[in-house]
py3Dmol code that shows the C-alpha trace and the ligand (Angstrom):
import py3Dmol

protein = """\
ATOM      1  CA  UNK A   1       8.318 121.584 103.325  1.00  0.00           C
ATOM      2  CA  UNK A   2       8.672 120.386  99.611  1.00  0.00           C
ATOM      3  CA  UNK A   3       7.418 116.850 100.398  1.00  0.00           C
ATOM      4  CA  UNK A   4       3.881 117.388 101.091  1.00  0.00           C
ATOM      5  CA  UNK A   5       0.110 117.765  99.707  1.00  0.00           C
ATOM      6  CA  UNK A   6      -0.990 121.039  97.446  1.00  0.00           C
ATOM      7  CA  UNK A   7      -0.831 122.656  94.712  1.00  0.00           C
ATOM      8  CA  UNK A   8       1.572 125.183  92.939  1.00  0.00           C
ATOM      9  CA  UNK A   9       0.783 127.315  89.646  1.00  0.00           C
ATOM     10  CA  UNK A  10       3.841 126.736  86.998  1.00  0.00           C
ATOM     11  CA  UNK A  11       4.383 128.343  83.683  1.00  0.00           C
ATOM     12  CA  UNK A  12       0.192 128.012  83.051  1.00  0.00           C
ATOM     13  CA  UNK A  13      -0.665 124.687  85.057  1.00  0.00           C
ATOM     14  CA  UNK A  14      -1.274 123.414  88.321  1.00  0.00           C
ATOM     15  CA  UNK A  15       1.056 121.099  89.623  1.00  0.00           C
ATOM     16  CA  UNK A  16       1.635 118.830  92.878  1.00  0.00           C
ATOM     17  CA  UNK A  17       3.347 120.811  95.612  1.00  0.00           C
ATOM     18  CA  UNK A  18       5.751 118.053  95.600  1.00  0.00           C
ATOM     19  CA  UNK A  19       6.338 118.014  91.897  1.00  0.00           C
ATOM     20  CA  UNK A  20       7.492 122.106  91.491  1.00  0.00           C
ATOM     21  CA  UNK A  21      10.843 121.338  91.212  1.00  0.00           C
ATOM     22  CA  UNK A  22      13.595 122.923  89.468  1.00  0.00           C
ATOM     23  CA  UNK A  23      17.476 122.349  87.776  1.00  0.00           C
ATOM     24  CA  UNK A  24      20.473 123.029  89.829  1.00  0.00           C
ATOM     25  CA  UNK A  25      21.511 125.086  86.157  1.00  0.00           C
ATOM     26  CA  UNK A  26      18.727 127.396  86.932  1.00  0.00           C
ATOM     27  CA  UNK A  27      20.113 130.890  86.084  1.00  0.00           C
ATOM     28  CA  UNK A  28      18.542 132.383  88.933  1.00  0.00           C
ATOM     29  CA  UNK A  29      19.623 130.326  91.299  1.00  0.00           C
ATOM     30  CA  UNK A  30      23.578 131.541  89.768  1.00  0.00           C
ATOM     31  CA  UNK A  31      22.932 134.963  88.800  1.00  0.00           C
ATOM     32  CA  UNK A  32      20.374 136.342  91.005  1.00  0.00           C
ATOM     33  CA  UNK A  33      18.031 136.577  87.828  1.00  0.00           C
ATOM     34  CA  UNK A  34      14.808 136.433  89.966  1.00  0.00           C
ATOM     35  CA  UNK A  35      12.118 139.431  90.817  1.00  0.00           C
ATOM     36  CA  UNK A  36       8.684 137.840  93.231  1.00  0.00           C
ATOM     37  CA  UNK A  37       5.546 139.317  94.910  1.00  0.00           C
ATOM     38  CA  UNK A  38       4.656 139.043  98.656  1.00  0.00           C
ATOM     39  CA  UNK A  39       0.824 139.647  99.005  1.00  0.00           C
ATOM     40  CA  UNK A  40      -2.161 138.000 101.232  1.00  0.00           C
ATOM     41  CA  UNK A  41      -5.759 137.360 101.014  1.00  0.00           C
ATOM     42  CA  UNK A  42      -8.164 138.004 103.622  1.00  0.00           C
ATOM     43  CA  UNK A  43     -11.408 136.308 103.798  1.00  0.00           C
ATOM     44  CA  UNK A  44     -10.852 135.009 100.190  1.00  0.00           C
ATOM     45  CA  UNK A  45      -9.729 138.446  98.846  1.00  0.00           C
ATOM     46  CA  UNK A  46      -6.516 139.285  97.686  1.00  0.00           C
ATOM     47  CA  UNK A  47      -5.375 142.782  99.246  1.00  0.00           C
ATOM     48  CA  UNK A  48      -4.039 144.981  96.117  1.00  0.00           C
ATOM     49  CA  UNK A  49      -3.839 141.687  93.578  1.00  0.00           C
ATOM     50  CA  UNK A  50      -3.345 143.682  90.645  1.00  0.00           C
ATOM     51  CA  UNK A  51      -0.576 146.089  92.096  1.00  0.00           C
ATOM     52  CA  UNK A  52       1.285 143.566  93.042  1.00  0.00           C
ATOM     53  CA  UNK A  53       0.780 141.574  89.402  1.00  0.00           C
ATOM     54  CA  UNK A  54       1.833 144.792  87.916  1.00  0.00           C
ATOM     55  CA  UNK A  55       4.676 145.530  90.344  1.00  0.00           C
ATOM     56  CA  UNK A  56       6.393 141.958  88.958  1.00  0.00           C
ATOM     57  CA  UNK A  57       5.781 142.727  85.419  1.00  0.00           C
ATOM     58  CA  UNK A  58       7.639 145.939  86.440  1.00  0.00           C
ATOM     59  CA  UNK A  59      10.423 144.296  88.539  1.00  0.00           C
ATOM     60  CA  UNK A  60      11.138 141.476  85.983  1.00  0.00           C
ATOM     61  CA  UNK A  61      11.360 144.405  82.826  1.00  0.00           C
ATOM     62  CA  UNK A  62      13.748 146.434  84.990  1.00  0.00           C
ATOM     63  CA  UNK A  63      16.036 143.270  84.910  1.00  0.00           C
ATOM     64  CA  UNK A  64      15.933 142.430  81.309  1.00  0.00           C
ATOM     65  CA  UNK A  65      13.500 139.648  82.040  1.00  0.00           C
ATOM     66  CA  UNK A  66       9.976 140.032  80.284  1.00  0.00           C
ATOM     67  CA  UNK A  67       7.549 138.027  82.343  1.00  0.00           C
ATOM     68  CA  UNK A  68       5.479 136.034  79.651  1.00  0.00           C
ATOM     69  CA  UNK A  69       2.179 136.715  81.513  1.00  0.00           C
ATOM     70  CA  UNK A  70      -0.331 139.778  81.909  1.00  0.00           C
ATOM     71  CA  UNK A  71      -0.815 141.175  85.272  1.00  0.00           C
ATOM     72  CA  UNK A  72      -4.906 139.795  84.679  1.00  0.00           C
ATOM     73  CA  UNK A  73      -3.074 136.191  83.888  1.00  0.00           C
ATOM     74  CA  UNK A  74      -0.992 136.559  87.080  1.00  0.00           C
ATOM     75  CA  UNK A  75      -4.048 137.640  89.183  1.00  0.00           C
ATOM     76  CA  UNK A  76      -6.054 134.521  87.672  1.00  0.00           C
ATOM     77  CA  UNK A  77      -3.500 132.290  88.635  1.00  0.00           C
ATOM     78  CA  UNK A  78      -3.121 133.270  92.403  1.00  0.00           C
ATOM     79  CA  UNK A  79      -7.091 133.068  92.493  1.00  0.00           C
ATOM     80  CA  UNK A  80      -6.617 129.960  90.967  1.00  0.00           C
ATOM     81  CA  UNK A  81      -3.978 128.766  93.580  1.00  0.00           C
ATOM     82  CA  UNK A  82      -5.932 129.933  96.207  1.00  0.00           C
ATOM     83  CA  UNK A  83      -9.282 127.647  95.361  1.00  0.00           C
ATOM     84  CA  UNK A  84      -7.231 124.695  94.134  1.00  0.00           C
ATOM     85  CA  UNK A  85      -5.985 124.614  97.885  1.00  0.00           C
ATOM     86  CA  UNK A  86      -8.737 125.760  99.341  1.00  0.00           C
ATOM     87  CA  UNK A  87      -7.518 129.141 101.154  1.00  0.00           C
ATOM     88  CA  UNK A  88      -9.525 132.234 101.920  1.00  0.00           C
ATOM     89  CA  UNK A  89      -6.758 133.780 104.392  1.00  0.00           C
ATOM     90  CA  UNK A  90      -3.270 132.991 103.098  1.00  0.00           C
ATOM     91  CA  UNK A  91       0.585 134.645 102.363  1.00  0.00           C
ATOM     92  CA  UNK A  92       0.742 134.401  98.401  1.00  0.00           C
ATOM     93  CA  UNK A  93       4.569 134.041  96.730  1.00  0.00           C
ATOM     94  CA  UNK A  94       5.072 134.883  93.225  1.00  0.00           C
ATOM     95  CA  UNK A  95       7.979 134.106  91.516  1.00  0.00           C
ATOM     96  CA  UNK A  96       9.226 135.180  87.527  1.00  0.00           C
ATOM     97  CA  UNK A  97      13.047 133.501  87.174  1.00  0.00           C
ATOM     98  CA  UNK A  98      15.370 132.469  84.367  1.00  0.00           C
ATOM     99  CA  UNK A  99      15.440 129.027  84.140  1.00  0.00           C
ATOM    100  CA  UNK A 100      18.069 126.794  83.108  1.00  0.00           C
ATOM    101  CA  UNK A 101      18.563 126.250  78.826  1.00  0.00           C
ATOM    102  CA  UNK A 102      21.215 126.634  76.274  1.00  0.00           C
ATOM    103  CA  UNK A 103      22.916 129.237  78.087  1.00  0.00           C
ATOM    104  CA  UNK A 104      24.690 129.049  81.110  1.00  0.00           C
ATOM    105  CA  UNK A 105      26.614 132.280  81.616  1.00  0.00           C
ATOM    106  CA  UNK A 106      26.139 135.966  82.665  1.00  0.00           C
ATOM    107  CA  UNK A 107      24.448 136.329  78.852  1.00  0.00           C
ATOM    108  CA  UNK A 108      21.449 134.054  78.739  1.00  0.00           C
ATOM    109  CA  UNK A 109      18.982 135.443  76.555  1.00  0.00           C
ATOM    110  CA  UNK A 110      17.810 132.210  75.290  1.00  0.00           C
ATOM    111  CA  UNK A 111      17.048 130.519  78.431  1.00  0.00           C
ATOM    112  CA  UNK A 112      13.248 131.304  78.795  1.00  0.00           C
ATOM    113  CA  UNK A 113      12.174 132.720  81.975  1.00  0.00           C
ATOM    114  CA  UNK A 114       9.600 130.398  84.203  1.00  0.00           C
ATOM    115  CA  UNK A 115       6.509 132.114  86.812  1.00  0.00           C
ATOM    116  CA  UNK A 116       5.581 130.535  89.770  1.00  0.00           C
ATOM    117  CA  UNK A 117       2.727 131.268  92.193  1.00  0.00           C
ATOM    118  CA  UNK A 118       2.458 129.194  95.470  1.00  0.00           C
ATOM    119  CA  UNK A 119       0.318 130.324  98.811  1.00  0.00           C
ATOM    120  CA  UNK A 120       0.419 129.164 102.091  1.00  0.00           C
ATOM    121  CA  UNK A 121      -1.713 130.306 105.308  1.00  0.00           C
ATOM    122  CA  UNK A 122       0.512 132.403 107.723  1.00  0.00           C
ATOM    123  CA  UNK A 123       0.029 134.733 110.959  1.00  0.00           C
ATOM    124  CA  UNK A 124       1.668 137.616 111.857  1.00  0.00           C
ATOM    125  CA  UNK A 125       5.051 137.671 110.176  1.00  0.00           C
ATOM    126  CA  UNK A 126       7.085 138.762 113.677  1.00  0.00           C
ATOM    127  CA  UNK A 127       4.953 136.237 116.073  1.00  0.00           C
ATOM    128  CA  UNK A 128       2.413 136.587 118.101  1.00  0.00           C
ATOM    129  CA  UNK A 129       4.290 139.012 120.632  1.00  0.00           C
ATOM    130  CA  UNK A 130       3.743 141.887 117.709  1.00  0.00           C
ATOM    131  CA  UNK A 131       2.250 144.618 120.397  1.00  0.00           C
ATOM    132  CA  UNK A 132       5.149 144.309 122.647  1.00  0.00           C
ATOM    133  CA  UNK A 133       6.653 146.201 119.740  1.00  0.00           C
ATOM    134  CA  UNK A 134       9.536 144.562 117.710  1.00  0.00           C
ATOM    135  CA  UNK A 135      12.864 145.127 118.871  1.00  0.00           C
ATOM    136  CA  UNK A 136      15.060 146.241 115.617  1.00  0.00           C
ATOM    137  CA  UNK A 137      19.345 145.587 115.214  1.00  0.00           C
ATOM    138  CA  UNK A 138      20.948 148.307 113.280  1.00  0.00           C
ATOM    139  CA  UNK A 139      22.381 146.756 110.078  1.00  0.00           C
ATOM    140  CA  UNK A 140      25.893 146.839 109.597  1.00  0.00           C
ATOM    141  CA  UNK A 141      24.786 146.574 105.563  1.00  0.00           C
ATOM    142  CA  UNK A 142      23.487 149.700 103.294  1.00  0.00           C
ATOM    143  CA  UNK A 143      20.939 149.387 101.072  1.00  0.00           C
ATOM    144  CA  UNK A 144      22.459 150.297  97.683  1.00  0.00           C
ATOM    145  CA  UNK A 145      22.532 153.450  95.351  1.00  0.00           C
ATOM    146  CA  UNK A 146      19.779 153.156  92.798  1.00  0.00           C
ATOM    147  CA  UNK A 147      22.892 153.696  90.068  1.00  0.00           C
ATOM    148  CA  UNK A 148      24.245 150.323  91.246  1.00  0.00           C
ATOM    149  CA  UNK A 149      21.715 148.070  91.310  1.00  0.00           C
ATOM    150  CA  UNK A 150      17.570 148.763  90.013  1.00  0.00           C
ATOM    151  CA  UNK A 151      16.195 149.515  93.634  1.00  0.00           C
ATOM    152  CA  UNK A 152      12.857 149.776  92.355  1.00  0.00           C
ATOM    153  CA  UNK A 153      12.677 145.844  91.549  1.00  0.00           C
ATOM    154  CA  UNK A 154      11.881 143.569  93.864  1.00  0.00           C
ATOM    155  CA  UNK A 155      14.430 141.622  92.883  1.00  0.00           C
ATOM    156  CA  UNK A 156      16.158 138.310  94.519  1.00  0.00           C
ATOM    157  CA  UNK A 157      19.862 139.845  94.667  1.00  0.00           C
ATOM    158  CA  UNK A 158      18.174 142.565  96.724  1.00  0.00           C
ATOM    159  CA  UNK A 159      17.683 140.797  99.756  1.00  0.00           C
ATOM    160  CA  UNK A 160      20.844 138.514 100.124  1.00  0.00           C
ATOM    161  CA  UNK A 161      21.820 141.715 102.500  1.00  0.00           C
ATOM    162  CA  UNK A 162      18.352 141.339 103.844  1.00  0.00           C
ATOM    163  CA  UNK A 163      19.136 137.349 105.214  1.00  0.00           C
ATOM    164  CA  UNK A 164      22.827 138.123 106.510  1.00  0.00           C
ATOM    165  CA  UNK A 165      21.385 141.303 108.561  1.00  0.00           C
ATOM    166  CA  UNK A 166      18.165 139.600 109.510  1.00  0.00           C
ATOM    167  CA  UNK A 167      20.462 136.702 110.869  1.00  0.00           C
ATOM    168  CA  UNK A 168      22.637 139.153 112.951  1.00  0.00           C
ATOM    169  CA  UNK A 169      19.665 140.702 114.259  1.00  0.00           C
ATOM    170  CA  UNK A 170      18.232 137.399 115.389  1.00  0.00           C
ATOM    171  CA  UNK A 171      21.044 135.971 117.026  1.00  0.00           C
ATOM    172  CA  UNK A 172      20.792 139.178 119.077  1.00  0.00           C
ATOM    173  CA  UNK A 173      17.593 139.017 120.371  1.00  0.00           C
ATOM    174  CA  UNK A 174      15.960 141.575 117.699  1.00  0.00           C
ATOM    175  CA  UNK A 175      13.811 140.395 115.629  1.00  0.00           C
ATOM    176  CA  UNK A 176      14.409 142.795 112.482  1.00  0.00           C
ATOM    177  CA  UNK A 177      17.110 144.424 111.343  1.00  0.00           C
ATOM    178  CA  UNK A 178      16.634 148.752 109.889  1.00  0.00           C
ATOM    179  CA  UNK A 179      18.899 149.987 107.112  1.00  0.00           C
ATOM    180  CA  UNK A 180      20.457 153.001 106.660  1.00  0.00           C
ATOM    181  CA  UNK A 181      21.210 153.767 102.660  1.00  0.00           C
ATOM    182  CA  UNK A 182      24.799 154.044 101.386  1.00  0.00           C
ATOM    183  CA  UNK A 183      24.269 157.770 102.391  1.00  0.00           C
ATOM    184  CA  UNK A 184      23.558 156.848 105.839  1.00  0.00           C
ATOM    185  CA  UNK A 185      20.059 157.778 105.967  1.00  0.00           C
ATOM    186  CA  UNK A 186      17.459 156.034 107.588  1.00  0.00           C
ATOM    187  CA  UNK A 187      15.757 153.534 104.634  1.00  0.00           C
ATOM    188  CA  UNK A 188      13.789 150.462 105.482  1.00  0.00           C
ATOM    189  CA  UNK A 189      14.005 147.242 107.307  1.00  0.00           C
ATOM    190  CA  UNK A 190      14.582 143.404 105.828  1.00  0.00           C
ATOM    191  CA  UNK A 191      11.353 143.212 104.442  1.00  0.00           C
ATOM    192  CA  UNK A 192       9.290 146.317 105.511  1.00  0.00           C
ATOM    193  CA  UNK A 193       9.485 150.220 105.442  1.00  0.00           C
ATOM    194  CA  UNK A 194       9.481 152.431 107.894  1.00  0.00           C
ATOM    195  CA  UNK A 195       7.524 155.180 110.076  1.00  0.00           C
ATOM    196  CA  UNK A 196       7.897 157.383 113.002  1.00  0.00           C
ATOM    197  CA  UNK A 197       5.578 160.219 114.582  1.00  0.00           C
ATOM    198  CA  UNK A 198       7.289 163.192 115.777  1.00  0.00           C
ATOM    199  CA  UNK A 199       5.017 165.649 117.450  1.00  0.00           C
ATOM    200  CA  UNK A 200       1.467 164.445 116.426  1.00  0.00           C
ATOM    201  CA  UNK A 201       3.372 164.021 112.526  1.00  0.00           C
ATOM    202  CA  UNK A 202       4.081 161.437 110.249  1.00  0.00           C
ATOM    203  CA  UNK A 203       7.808 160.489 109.224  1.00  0.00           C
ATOM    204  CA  UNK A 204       8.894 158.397 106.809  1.00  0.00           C
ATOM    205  CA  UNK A 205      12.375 157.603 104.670  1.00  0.00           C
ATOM    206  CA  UNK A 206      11.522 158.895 100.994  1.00  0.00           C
ATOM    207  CA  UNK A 207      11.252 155.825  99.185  1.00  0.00           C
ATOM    208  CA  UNK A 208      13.291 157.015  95.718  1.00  0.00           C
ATOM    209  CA  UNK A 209      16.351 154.571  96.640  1.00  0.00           C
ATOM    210  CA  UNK A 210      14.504 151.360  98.171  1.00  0.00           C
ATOM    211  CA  UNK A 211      11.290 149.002  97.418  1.00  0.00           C
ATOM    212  CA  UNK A 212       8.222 152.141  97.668  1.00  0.00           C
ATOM    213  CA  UNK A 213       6.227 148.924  99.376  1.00  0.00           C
ATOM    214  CA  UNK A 214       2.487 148.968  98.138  1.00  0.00           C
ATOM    215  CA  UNK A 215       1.766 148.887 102.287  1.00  0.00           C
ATOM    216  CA  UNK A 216       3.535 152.246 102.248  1.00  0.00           C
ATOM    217  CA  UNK A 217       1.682 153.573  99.846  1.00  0.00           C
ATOM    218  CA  UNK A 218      -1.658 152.289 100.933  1.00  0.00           C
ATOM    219  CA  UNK A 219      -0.720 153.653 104.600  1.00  0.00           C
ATOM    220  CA  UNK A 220       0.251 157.239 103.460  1.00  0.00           C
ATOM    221  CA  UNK A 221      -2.855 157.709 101.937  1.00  0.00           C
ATOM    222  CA  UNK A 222      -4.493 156.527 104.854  1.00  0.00           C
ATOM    223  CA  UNK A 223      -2.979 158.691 106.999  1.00  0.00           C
ATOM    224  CA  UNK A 224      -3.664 161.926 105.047  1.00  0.00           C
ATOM    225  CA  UNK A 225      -7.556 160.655 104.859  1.00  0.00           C
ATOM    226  CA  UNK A 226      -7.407 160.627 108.354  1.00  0.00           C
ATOM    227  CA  UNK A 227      -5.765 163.943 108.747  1.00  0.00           C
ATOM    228  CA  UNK A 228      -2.720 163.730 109.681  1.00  0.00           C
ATOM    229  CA  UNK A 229       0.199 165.509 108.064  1.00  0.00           C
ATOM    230  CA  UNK A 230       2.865 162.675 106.809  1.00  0.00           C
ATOM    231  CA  UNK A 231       6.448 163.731 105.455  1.00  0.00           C
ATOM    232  CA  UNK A 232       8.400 162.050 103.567  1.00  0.00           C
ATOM    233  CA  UNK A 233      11.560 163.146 103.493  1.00  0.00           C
ATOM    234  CA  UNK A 234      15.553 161.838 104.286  1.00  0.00           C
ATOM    235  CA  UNK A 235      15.769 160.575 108.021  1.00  0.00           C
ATOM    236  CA  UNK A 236      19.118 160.833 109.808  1.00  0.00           C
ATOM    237  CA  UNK A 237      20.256 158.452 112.419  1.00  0.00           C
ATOM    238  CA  UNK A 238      20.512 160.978 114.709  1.00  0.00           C
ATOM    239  CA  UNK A 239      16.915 161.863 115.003  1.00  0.00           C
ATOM    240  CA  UNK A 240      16.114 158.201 116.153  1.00  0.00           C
ATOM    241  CA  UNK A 241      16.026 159.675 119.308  1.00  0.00           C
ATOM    242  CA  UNK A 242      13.559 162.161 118.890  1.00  0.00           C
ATOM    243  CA  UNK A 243      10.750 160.367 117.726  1.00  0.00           C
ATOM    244  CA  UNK A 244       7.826 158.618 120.224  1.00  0.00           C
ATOM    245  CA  UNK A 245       6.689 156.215 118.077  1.00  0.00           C
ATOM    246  CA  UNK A 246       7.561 154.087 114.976  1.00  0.00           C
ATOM    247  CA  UNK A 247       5.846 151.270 112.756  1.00  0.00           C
ATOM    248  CA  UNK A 248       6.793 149.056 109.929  1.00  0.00           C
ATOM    249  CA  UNK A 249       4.363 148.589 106.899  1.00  0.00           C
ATOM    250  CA  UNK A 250       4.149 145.537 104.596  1.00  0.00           C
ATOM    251  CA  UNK A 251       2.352 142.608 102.834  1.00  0.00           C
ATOM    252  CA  UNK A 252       3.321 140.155 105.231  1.00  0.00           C
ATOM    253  CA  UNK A 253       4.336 142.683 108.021  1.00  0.00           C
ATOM    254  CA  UNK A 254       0.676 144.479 107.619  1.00  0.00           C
ATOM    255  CA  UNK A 255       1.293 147.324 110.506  1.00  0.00           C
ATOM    256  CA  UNK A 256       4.001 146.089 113.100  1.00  0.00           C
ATOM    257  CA  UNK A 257       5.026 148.201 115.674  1.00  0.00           C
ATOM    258  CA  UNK A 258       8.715 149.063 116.722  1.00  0.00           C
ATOM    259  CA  UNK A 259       9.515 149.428 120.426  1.00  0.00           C
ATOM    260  CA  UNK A 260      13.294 149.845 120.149  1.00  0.00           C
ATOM    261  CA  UNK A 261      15.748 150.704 117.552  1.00  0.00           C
ATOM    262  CA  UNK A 262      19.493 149.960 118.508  1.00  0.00           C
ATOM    263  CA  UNK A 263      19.802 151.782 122.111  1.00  0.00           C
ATOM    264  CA  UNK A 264      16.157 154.314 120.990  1.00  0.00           C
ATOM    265  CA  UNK A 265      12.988 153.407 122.363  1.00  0.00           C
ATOM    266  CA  UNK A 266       9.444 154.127 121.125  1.00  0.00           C
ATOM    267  CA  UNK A 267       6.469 153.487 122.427  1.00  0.00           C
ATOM    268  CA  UNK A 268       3.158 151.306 121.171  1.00  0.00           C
ATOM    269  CA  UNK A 269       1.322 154.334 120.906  1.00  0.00           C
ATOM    270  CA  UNK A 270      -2.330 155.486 119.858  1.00  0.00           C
ATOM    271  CA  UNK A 271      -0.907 156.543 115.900  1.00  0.00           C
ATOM    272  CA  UNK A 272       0.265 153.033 115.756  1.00  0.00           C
ATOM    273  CA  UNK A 273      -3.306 151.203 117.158  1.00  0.00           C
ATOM    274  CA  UNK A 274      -5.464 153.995 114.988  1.00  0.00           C
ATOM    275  CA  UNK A 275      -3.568 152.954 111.898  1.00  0.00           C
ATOM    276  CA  UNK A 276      -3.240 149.529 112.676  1.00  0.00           C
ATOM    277  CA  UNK A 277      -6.729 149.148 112.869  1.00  0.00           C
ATOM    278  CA  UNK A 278      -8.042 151.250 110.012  1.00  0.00           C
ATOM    279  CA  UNK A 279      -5.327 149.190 108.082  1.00  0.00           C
ATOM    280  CA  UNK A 280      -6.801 145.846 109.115  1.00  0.00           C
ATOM    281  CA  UNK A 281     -10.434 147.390 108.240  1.00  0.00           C
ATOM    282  CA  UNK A 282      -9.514 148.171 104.834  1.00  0.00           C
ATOM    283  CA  UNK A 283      -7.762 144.904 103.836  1.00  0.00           C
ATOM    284  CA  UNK A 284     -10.990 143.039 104.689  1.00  0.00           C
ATOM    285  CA  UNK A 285     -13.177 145.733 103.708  1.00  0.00           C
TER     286      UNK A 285
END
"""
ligand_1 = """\
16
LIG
N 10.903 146.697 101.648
C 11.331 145.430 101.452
C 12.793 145.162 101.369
C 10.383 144.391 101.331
O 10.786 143.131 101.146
C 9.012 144.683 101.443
C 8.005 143.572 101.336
N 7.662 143.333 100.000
C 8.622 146.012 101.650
C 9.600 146.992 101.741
C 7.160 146.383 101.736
O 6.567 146.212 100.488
P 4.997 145.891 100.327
O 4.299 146.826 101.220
O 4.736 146.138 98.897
O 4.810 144.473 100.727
"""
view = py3Dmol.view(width=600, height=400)
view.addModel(protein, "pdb")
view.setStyle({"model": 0}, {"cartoon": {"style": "trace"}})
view.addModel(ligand_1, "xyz")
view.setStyle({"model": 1}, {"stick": {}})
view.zoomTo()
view.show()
């Protein structure tokens, strides 16, 4: 894991995998001052670099924590990650956190904040049993109101929720966990969003009050060129039930489909191939 051959972008340079270390007075690691990227590159292309670049910059200013690099310098340093360990197909992890300094409190203005890029190769983030269709727990955790905590960051303290429900789910056989919001609507899953088809339509949670994944986005408009009507409006639990299939979107995710929900059951249907495979066309188009 740590101890072992590569290299890692810090604060401007290349460094030895090994040598990427940081303080145990790291702010972040206290305070939850963190905000990272999830992307991938296919055949030595990175899917959406610049989004995601810009999505950091974004996540880190909507914490009070200026990344010191341009979304072109961010993009030049996960190419530059990529060739120093020679990857063409590879997960990429981005990382903007305050580090440790003079100030070790809640306040820590001066303590400058540190960006990391790292990428590894990895497969298909729920195994290689994806088109049995994932079997999804029902978290007993919300994800929060937008007035509590910046839902539109992808921030670190966002996903502590995520492990604890992802680790329920797992020691019951599922191999996700879905969130409902602190309404009780329908919202996302650990690390993905959400879809269902409902007559021929397209479903999906409004994302206003969880991460609006760049996947998400890059599906929707898919599914509109391709003709099908998509809404996106507030899902209740209750209508689980009536829809025939479902699929979760994201970076590492890419299009995974759902074959049961809690005690609902969907099938791996033809929506879910079609956009499965005009999503893998486009990502190494
Ligand atoms: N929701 C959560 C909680 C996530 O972690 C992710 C993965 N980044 C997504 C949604 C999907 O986002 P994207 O499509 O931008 O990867």
């Amino acid at each position: 894991y740590d101890d072992r051959d590569g290299k890692i972008w810090m604060n401007g340079e290349l460094v030895e995998w090994r040598d990427a270390t940081i303080h145990v007075l790291t702010h972040a690691l206290h305070y939850a001052s963190s905000v990272f990227e999830g992307e991938r590159c296919y055949d030595g292309k990175i899917f959406k670099s610049h989004d995601h670049s810009l999505r950091l910059i974004e996540s880190g200013r909507l914490l009070d924590m200026p990344v010191p690099y341009s979304a072109e310098e961010l993009d030049a340093a996960k190419e530059a990650v990529l060739k120093a360990n020679g990857l063409t197909n590879a997960y990429l992890r981005a990382v903007a956190f305050r580090a440790s300094g003079p100030d070790m409190g809640v306040s820590a203005r001066r303590n400058p904040i540190s960006v990391a890029v790292t990428a590894w190769e990895w497969g298909s983030y729920y195994g290689d049993a994806k088109w049995q269709g994932a079997k999804l727990d029902i978290s007993k955790w919300k994800r929060p109101d937008p007035e509590t905590i910046p839902t539109a960051a992808k921030a670190a303290g966002l996903y502590m929720i995520c492990t604890m429900s992802k680790h329920a789910a797992e020691a019951k056989g599922c191999s996700d966990a879905l969130f409902y919001d602190w309404e009780g609507y329908v919202a996302e899953a650990t690390g993905a969003n959400i879809f269902f088809i409902k007559d021929g339509e397209v479903h999906t949670p409004m994302a206003d009050r969880f991460l609006n994944g760049i996947t998400r986005q890059t599906v929707i408009g898919m599914l509109k060129k391709m003709g099908y009507t998509v809404h996106e409006r507030r899902i209740r639990p209750e209508e689980l039930d009536e829809f025939s299939e479902c699929w979760l979107t994201g970076s590492a995710a890419e299009i995974t489909p759902v074959g049961q929900i809690g005690d609902h059951h969907y099938q791996v249907g033809q929506i879910t191939r079609e956009v499965s495979d005009a999503y893998d066309a486009l990502v190494r188009a």
